[in-house]
C-alpha positions as MATLAB code, in Angstrom:
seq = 'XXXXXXXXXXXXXXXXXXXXXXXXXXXXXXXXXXXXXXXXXXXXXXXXXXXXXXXXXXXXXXXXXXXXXXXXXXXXXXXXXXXXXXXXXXXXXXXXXXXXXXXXXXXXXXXXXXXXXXXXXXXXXXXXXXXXXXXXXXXXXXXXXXXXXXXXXXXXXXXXXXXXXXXXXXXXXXXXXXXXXXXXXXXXXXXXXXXXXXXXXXXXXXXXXXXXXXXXXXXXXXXXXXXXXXXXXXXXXXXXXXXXXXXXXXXXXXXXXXXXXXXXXXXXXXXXXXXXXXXXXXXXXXXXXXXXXXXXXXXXXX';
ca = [
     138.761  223.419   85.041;
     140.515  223.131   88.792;
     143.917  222.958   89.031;
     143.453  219.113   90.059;
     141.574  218.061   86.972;
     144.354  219.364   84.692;
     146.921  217.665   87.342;
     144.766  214.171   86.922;
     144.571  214.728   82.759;
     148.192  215.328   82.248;
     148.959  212.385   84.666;
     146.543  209.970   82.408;
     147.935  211.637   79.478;
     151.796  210.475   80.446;
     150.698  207.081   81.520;
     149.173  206.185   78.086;
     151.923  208.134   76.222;
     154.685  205.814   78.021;
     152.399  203.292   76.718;
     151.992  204.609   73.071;
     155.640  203.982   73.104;
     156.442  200.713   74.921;
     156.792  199.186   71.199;
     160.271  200.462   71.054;
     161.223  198.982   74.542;
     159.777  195.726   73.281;
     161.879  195.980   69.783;
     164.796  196.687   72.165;
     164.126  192.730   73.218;
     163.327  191.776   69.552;
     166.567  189.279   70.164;
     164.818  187.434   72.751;
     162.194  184.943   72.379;
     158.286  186.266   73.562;
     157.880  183.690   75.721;
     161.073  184.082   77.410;
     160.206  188.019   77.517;
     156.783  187.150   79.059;
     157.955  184.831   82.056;
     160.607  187.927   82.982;
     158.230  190.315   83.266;
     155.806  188.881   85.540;
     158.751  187.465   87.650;
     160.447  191.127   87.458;
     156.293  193.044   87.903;
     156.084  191.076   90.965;
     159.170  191.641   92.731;
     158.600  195.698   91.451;
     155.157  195.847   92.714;
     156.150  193.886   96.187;
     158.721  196.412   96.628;
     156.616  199.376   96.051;
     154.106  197.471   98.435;
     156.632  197.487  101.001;
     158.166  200.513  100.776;
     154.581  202.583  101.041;
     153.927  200.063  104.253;
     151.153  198.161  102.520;
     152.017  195.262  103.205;
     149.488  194.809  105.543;
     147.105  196.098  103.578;
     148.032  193.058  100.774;
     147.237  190.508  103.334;
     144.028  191.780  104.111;
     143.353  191.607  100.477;
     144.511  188.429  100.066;
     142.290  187.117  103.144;
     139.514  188.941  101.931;
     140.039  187.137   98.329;
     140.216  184.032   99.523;
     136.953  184.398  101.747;
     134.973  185.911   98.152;
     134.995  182.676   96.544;
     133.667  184.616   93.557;
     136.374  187.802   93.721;
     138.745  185.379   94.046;
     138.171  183.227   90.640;
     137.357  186.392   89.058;
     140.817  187.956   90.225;
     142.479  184.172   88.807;
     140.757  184.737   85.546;
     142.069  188.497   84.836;
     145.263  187.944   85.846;
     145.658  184.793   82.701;
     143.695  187.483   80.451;
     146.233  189.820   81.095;
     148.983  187.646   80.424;
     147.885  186.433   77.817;
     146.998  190.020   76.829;
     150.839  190.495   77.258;
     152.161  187.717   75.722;
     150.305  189.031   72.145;
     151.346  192.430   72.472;
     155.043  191.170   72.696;
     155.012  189.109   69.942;
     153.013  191.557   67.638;
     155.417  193.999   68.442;
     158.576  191.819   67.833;
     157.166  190.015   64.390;
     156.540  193.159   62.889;
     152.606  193.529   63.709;
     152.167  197.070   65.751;
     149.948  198.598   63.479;
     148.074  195.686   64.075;
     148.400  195.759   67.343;
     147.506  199.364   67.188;
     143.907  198.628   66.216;
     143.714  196.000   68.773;
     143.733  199.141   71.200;
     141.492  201.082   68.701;
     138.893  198.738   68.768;
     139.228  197.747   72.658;
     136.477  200.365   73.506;
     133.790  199.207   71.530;
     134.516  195.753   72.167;
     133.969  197.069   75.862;
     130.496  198.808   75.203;
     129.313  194.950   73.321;
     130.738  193.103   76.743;
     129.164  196.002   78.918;
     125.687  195.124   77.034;
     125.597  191.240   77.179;
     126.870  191.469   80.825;
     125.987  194.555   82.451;
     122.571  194.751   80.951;
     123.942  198.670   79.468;
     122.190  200.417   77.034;
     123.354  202.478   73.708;
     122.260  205.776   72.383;
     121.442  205.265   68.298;
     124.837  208.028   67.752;
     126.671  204.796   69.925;
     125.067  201.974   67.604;
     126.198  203.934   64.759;
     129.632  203.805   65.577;
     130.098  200.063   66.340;
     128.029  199.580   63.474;
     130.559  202.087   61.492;
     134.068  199.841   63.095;
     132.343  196.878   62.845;
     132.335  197.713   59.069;
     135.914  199.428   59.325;
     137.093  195.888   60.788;
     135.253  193.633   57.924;
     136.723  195.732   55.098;
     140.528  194.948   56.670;
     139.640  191.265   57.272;
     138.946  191.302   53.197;
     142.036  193.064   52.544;
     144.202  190.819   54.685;
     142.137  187.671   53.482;
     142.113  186.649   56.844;
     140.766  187.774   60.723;
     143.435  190.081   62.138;
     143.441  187.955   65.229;
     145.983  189.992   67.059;
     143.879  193.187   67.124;
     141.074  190.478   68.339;
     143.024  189.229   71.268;
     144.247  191.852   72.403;
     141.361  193.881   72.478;
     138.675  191.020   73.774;
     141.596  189.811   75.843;
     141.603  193.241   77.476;
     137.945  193.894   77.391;
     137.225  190.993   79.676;
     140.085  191.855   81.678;
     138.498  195.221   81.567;
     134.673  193.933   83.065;
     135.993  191.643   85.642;
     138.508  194.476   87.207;
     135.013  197.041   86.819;
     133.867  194.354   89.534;
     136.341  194.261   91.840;
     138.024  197.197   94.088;
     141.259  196.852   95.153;
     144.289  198.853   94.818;
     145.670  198.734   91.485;
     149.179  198.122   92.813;
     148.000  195.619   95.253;
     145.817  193.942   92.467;
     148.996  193.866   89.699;
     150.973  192.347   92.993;
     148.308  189.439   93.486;
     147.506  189.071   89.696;
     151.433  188.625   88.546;
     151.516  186.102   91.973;
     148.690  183.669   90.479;
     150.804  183.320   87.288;
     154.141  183.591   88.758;
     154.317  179.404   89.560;
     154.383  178.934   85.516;
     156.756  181.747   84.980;
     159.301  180.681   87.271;
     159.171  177.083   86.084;
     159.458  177.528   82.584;
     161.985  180.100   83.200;
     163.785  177.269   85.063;
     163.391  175.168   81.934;
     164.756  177.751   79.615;
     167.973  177.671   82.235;
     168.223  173.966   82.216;
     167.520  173.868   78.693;
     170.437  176.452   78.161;
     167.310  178.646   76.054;
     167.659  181.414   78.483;
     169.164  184.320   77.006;
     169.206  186.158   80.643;
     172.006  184.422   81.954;
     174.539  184.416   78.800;
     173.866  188.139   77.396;
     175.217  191.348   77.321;
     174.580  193.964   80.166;
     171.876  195.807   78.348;
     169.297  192.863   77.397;
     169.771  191.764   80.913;
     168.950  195.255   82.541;
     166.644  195.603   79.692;
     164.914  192.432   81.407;
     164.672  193.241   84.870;
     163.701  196.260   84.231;
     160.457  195.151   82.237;
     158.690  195.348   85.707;
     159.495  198.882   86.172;
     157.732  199.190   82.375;
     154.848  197.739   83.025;
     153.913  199.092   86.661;
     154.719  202.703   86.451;
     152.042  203.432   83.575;
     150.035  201.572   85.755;
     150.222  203.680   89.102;
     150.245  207.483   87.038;
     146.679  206.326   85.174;
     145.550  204.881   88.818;
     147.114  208.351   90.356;
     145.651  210.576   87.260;
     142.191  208.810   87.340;
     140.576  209.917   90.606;
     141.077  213.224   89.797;
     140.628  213.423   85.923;
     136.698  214.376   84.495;
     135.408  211.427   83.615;
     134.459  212.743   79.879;
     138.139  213.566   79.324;
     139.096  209.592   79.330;
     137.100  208.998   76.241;
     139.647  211.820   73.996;
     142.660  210.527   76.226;
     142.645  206.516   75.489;
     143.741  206.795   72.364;
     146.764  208.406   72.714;
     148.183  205.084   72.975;
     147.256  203.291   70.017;
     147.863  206.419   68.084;
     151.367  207.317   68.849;
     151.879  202.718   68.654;
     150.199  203.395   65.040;
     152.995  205.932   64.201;
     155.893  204.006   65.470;
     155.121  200.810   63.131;
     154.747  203.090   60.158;
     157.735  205.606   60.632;
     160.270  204.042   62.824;
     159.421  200.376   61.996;
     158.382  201.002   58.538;
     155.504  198.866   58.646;
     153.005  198.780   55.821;
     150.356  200.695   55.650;
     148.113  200.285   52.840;
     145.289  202.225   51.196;
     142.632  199.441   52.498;
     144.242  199.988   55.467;
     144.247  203.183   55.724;
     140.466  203.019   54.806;
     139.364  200.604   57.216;
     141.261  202.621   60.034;
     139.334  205.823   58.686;
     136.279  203.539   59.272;
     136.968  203.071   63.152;
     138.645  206.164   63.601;
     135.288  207.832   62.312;
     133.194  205.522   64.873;
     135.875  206.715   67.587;
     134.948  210.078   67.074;
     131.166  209.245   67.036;
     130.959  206.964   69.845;
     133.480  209.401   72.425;
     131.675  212.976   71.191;
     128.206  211.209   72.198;
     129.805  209.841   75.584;
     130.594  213.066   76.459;
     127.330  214.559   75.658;
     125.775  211.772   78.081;
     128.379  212.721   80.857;
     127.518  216.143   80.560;
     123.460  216.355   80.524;
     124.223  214.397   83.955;
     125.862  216.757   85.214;
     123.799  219.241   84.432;
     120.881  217.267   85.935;
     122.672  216.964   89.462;
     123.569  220.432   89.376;
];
């Protein structure tokens, strides 16, 4: 392995650890309301990734893919779309975190792959090996068995991870700078943040403006949180083998797993813990034939 590739995985590795953890930055918040948490950080995302747009003289650059968005008709609504799947992708997260729901949350992220292969086969015409059936076949049955034990559809693993599968096929079809793209996508829903963070003010709801230091730097800084994960996987990716992203992905949902059981004390049950065994066994399926595809290719080209 080159020098760069190890550069690339460690990169991708930090990125989703910093995400593994964002829980306890959320928790830090857990005295604010969600919605008040959401509207800050796509205010605060924005103004980050403008700055950073700026300050790497980009700005140009932003423009042109802002012209060239509004000339694709189709890029365009497709852009519109991901950026309300992502917020609303965001909104869930912070409220699963702060009612008490990570390890829910957690298989949201688990599951998020697979859900990915189904949307990449009704859309993108894809095919699956029979080792790749067998493993959503294997969740699929790891996800019924924790829908009996709740008595009810865990509908925050759902949303987040269709919420972030669609957000995940409509960026597949678009190239633009991932810092660019998080600039434009927080702009298309910054309109309804700002206003109903100017109702929260006139409302006297807002908890910005009549808190203590932290929750207020805590705030502002939530678009530092979510952008720099963002620009180490975009940094880490173009140099990472594409076979080690399948391993790598769920170093988030594992370490968010953790957190809710040991610093959270969340429950985790035996049905739980034999549903997750379920998907975590399809995981293992599904990536170890992935990279057996990726590698036969390359041995083909070679």
């Amino acid at each position: 392995m080159q020098a760069e590739e190890r550069q690339g995985i460690i990169i991708v590795a930090v990125a989703y650890i910093l995400w593994g953890f964002m829980p306890i930055y959320w928790k830090l918040l857990e005295h604010v309301e969600s919605d008040e948490i959401l509207s800050s950080r796509i205010i605060w995302a924005f103004v980050f990734t403008l700055l950073l747009v700026i300050i790497g003289r980009n700005f140009k650059l932003l423009m042109a893919d802002v012209k060239e968005l509004w000339r694709n008709k189709t890029a365009f609504w497709s852009l519109l779309v991901a950026s309300y799947l992502i917020t609303g992708n965001w909104f869930t997260y912070i409220y699963a975190v702060n009612a008490g729901y990570i390890v829910q949350a957690s298989l949201g992220y688990y599951i998020n792959p697979l859900i990915s292969v189904l949307l990449g086969i009704i859309f993108l015409k894809e095919k699956l090996s029979v080792a790749q059936k067998i493993s959503v076949l294997i969740a699929a049955m790891g996800v019924l068995t924790l829908t009996l034990s709740y008595g009810e559809i865990p509908w925050i693993a759902f949303t987040l991870a269709f919420s972030f599968a669609f957000y995940g096929l409509i960026k597949k079809s678009l190239t633009i700078d991932p810092i660019r793209g998080l600039a434009i996508e927080t702009f298309f829903v910054l309109p309804i943040a700002i206003v109903y963070f100017g109702y929260l003010v006139v409302s006297d709801q807002a908890v910005f403006f009549k808190s203590d230091i932290s929750t207020i730097v805590l705030l502002a800084l939530t678009g530092v949180a979510t952008a720099i994960p963002l620009i180490l996987f975009a940094k880490g990716t173009k140099t990472m083998p594409l076979y080690m992203s399948g391993f790598i992905q769920y170093i988030a949902p594992t370490i968010m797993l953790l957190v809710g059981i040991f610093i959270y004390n969340e429950q985790f049950s035996r049905m739980e813990f034999i549903s997750f065994s379920f998907i975590w066994g399809a995981l293992l399926l599904f990536t170890g034939s992935k990279i057996v595809e990726v590698r036969k290719k390359q041995v083909i080209s070679i």
